[in-house]
Backbone as CSV, one residue per row, in Angstrom:
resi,resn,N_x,N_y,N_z,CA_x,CA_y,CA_z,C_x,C_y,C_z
1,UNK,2.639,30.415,-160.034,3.498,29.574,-159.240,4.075,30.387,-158.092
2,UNK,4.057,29.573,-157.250,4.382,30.571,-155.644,5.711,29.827,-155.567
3,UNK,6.604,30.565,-155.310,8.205,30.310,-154.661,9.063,30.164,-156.209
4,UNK,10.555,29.908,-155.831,10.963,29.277,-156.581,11.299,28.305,-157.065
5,UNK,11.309,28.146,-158.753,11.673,26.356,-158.819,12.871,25.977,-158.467
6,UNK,13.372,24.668,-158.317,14.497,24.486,-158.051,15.243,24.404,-159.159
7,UNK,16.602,24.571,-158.894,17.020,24.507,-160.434,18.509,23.379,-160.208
8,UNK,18.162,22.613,-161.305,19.082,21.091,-161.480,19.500,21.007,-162.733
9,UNK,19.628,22.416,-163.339,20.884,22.346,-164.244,21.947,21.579,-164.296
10,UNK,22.347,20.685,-164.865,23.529,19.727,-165.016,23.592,18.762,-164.052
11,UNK,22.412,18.225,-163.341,22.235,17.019,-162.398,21.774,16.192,-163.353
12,UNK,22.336,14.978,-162.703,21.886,13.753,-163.547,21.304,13.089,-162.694
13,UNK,20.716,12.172,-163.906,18.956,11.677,-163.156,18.931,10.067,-164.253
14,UNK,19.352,9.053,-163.850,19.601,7.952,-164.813,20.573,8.267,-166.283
15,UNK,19.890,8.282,-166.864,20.689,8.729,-168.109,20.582,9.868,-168.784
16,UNK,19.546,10.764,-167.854,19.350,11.771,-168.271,19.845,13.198,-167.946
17,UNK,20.714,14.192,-168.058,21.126,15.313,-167.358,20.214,16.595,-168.256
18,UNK,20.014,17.508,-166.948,19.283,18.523,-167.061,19.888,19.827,-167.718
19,UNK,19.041,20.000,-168.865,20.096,21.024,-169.310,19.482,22.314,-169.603
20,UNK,17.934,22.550,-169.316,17.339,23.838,-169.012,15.822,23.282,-168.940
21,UNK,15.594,25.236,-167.868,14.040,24.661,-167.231,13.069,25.278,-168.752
22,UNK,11.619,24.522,-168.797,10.989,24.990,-169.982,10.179,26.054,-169.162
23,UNK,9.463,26.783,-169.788,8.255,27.445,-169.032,6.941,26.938,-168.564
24,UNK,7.042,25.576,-168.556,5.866,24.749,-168.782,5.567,23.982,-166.859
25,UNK,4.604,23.909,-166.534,4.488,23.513,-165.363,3.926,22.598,-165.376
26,UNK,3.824,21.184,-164.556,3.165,20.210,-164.616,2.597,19.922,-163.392
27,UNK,1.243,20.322,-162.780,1.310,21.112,-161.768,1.744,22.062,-161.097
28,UNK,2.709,21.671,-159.576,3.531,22.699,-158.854,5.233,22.449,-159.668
29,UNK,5.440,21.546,-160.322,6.858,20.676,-161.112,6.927,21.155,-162.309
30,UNK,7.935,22.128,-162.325,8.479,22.398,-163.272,9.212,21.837,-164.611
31,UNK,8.647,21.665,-165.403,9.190,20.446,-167.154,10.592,21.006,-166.889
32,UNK,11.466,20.318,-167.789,12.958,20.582,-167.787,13.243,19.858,-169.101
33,UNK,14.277,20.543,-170.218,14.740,19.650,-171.045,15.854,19.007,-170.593
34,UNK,15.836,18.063,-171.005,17.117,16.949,-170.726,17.811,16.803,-172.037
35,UNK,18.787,16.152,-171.932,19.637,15.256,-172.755,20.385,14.076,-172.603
36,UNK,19.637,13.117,-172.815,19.723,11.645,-172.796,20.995,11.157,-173.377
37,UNK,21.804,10.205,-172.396,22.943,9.166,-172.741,23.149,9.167,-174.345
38,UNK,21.853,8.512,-175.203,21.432,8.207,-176.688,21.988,8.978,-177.461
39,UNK,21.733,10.749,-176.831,21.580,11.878,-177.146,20.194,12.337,-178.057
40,UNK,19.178,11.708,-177.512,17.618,12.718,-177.747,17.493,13.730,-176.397
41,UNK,17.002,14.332,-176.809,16.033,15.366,-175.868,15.082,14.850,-175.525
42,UNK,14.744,15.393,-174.280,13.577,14.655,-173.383,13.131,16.028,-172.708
43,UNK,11.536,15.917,-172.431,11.053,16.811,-171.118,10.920,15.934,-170.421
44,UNK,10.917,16.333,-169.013,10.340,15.693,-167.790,10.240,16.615,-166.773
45,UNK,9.065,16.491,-165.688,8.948,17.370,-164.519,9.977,16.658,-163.897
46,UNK,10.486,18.115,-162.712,11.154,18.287,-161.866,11.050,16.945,-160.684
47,UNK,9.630,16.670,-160.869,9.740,15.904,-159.732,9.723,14.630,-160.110
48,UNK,9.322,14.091,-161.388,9.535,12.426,-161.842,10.886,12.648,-161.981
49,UNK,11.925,13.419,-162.095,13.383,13.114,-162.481,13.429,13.506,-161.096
50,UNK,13.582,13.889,-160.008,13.923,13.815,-158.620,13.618,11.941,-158.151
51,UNK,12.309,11.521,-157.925,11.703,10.619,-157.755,12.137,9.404,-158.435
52,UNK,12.974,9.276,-159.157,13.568,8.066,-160.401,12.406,7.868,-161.323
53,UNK,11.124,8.337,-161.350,10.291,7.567,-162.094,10.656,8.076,-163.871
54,UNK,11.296,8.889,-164.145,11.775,9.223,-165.073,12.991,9.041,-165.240
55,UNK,13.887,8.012,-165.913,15.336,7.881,-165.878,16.143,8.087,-167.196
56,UNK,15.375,8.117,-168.580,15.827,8.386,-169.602,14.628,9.105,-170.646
57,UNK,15.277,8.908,-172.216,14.237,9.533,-172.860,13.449,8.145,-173.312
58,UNK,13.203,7.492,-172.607,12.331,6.159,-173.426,13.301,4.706,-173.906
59,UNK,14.610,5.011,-173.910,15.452,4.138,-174.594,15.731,3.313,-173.508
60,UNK,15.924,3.526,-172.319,16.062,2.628,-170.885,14.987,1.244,-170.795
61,UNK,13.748,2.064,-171.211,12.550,0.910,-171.341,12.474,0.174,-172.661
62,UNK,12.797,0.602,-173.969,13.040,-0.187,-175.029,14.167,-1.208,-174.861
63,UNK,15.254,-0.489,-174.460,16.406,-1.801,-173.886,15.584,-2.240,-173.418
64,UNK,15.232,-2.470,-172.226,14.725,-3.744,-171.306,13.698,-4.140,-171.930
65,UNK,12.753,-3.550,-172.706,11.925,-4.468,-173.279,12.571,-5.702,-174.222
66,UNK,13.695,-4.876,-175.057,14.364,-5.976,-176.113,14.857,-6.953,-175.234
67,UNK,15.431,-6.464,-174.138,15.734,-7.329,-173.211,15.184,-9.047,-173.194
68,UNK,13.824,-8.517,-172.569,12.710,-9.584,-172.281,12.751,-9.945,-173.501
69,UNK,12.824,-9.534,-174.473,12.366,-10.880,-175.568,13.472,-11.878,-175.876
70,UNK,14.781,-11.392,-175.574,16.009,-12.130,-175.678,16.378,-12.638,-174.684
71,UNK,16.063,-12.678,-173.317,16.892,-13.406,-171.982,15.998,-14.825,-171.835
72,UNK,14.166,-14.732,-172.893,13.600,-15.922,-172.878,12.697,-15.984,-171.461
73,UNK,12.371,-14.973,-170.686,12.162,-15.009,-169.175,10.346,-14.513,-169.492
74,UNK,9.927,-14.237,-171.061,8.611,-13.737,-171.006,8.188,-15.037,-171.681
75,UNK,6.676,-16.022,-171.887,5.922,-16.373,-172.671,4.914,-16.071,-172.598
76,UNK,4.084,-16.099,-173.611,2.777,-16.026,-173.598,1.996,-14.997,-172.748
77,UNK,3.051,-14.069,-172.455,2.309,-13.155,-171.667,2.956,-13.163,-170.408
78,UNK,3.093,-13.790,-169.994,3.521,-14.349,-168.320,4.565,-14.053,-168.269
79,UNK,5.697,-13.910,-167.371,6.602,-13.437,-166.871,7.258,-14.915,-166.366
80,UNK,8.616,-14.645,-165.788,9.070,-15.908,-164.878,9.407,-15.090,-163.469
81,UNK,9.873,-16.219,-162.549,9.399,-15.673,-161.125,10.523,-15.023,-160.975
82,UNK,11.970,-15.091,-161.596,13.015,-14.493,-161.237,12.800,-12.918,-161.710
83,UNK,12.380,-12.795,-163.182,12.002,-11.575,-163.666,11.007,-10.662,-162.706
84,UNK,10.238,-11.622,-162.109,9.334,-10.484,-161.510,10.018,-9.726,-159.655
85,UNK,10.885,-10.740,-159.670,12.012,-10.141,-158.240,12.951,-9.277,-158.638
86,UNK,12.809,-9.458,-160.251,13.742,-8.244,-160.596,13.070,-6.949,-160.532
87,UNK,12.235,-7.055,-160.890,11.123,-5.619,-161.228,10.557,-5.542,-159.734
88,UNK,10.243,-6.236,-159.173,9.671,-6.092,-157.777,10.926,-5.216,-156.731
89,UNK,12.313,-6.143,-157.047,13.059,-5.150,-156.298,13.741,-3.406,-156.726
90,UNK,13.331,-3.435,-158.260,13.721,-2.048,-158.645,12.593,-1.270,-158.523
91,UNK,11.593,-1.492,-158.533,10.560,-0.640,-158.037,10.323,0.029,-156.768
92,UNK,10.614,-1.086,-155.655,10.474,-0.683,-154.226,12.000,0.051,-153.673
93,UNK,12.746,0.569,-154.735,14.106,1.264,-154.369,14.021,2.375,-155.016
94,UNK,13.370,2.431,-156.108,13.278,3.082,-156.943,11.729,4.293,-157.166
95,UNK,10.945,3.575,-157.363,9.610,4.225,-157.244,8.810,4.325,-156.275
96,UNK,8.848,6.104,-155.685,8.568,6.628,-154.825,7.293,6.281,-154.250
97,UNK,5.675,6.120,-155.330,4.902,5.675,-155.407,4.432,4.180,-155.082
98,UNK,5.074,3.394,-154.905,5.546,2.454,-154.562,5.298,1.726,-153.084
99,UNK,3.944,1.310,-152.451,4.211,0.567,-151.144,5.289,0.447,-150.449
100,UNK,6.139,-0.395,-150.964,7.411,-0.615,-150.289,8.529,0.031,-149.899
101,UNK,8.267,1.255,-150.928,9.363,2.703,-151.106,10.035,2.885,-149.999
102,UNK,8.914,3.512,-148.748,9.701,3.881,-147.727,10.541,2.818,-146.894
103,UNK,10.566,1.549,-146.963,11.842,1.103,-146.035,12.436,0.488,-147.364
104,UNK,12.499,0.707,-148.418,13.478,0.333,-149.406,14.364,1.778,-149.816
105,UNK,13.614,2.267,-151.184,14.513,3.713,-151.754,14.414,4.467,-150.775
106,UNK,13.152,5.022,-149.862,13.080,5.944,-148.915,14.445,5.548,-147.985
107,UNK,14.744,4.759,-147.558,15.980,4.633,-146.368,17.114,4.295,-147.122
108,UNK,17.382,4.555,-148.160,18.165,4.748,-149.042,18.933,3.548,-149.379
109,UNK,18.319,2.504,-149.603,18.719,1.480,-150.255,18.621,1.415,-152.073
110,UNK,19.476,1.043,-152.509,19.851,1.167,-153.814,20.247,-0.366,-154.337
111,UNK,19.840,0.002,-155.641,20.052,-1.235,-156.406,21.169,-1.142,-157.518
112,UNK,22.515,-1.485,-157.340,23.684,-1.614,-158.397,22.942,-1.069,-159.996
113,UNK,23.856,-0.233,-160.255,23.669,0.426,-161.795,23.793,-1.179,-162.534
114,UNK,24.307,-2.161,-162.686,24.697,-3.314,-163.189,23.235,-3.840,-163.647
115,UNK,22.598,-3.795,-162.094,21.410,-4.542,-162.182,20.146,-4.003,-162.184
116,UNK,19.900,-2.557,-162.127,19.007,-1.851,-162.232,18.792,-1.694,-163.826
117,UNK,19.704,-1.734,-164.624,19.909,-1.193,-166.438,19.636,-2.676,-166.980
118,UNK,19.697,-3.531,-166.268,20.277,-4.712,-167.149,19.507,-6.260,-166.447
119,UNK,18.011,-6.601,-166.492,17.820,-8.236,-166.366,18.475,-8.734,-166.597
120,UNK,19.476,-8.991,-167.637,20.524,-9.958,-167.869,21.449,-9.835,-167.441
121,UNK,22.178,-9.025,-166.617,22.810,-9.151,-165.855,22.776,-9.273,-164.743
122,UNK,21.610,-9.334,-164.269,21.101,-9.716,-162.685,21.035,-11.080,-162.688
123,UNK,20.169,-11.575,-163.916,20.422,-13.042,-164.008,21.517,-14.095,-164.152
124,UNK,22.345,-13.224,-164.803,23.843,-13.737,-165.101,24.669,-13.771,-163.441
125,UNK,24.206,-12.987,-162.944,24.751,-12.704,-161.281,24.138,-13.681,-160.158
126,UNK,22.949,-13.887,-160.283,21.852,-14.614,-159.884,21.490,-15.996,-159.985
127,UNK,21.501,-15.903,-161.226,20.754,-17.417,-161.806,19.453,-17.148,-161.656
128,UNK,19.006,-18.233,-162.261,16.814,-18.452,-161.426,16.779,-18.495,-160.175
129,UNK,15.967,-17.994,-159.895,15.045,-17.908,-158.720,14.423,-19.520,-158.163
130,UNK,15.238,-20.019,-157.326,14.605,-20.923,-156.684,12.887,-21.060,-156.248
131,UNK,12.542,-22.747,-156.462,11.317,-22.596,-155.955,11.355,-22.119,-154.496
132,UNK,10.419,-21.150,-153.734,10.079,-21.385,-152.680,11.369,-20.216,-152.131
133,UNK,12.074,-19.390,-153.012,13.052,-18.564,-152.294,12.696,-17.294,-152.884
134,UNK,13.467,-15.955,-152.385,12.775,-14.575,-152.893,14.150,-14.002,-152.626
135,UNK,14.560,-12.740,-153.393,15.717,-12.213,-153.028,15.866,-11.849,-151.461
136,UNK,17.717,-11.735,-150.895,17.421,-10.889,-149.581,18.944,-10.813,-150.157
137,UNK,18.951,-9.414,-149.318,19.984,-8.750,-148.972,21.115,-9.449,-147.804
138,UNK,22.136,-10.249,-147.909,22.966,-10.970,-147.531,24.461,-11.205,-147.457
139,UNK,25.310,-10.996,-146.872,25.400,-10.815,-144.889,24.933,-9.294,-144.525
140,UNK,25.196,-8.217,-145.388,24.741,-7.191,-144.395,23.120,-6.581,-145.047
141,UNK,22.432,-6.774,-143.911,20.950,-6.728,-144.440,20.459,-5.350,-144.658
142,UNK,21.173,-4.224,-144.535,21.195,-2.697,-144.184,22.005,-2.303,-145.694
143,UNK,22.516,-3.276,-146.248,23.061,-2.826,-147.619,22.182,-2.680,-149.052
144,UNK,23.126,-2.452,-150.404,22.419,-2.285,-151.268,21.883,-3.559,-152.110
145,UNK,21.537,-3.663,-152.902,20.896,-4.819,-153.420,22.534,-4.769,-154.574
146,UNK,22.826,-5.771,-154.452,24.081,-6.087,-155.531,24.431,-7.411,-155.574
147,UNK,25.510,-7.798,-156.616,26.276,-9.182,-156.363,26.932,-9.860,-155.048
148,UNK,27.489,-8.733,-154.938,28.073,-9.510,-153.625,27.260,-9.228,-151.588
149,UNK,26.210,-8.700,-152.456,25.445,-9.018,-150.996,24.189,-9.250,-151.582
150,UNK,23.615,-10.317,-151.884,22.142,-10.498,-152.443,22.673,-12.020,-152.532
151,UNK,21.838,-12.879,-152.308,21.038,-14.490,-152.144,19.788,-15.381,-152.652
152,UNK,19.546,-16.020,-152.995,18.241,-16.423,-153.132,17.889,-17.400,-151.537
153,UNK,16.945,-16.725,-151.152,16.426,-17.051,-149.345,15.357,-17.633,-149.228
154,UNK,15.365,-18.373,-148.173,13.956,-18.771,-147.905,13.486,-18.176,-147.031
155,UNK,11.794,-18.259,-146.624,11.470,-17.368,-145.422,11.967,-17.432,-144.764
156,UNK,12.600,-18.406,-143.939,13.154,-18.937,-142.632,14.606,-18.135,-142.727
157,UNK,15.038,-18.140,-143.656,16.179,-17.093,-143.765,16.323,-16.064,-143.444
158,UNK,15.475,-15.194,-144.542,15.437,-13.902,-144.425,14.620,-13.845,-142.707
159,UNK,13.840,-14.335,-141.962,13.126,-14.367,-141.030,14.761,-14.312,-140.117
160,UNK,15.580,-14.873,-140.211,16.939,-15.276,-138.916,17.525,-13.624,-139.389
161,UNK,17.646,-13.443,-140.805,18.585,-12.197,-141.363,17.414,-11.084,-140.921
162,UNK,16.498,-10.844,-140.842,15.585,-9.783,-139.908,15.894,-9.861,-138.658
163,UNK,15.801,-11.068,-137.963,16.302,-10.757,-136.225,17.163,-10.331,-136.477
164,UNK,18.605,-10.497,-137.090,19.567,-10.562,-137.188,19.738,-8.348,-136.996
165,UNK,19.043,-8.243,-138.120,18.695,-6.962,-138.621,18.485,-5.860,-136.685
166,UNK,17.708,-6.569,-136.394,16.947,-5.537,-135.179,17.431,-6.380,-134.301
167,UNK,18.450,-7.221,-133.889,19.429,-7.319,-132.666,20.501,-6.362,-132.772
168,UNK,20.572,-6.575,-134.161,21.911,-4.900,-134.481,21.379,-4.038,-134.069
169,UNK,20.106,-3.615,-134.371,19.958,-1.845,-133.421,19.774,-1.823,-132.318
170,UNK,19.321,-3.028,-131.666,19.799,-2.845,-130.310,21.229,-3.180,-129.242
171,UNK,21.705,-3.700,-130.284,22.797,-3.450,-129.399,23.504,-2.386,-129.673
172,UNK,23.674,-1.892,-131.201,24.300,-0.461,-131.389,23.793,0.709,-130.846
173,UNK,22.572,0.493,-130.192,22.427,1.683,-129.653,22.350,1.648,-127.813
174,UNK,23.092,1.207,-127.577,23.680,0.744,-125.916,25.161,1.357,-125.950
C-alpha cells in the first residue's frame, strides 16, 4: 500500500462508529472495525463507510426489511409506488454509485435521519404517493429532502419549481 490510510477513529458513519483500523485491505480501502448502535461489531472498508453504502452492522436493513412486511407497502413481490420514491430518493443522496448521486448526495443534499431509518415514517409524513405525482423538494428546491420541505408534484410542478430553481442562480449571481 502506497501512502497513508486515513484514519476515522471515532467518526461516525450511520450507526456505525469507527473504533480501529484492521490490517486487512480491500483493495486501496482499508477494513476498519466498527461498533454498531445494537452494539455488534462490524468490518467495513474505509471507503463504503465514507460513501454511506455501509451504514450499520446489518440491523439497519433487517429493520427496514421488518419494516416492509408491517407498513403492508410489499405484495407478492411488487413494491408500491410510494415505497419505491422512498428508496429511489435515499439512494440518489445516499449512494455514491448511483446515477443520480452527483446532483443529489454529491451537491450535498440529504435526506432527514427521520426518513432515511424509517419507511414508516416517511409515510406517516407523506401519505401515498399520488397517481401521476413523484416527490419534489418544496418551497426551497436547493434543500434537504424532509417534512417540511417535500410534496407530492406533478411534472408541471416540479417543471415551474426547476425554473424556479435556475432563475435563482441567475439572479443571485448579478
Amino acid at each position: 500500500m502506497s501512502g497513508k490510510p486515513k484514519n476515522i477513529y471515532g467518526h461516525r458513519f450511520g450507526r456505525l462508529i469507527a473504533i480501529r483500523p484492521t490490517k486487512i485491505y480491500l483493495g486501496s480501502s482499508l477494513i476498519w472495525e466498527c461498533k454498531c448502535d445494537c452494539g455488534n461489531l462490524h468490518n467495513a472498508s474505509c471507503s463504503a463507510l465514507g460513501s454511506g453504502h455501509t451504514r450499520s452492522c446489518g440491523c439497519l436493513h433487517r429493520e427496514i426489511s421488518m419494516q416492509n412486511k408491517i407498513h403492508g407497502h410489499t405484495a407478492g413481490g411488487k413494491v408500491s409506488r410510494t415505497y419505491i420514491s422512498w428508496g429511489a430518493m435515499i439512494q440518489r443522496c445516499t449512494c455514491s454509485s448511483h446515477h443520480k448521486y452527483p446532483k443529489y448526495g454529491g451537491m450535498g443534499i440529504k435526506v432527514c435521519e427521520r426518513w432515511r431509518n424509517s419507511f414508516s415514517e416517511f409515510l406517516a409524513d407523506m401519505g401515498e404517493r399520488p397517481a401521476g405525482k413523484t416527490i419534489d423538494r418544496y418551497p426551497n428546491p436547493y434543500g434537504n429532502y424532509c417534512p417540511e420541505n417535500c410534496r407530492w408534484a406533478t411534472p408541471k410542478e416540479q417543471a415551474s419549481n426547476w425554473r424556479k430553481k435556475t432563475d435563482d442562480k441567475h439572479t443571485s449571481s448579478n
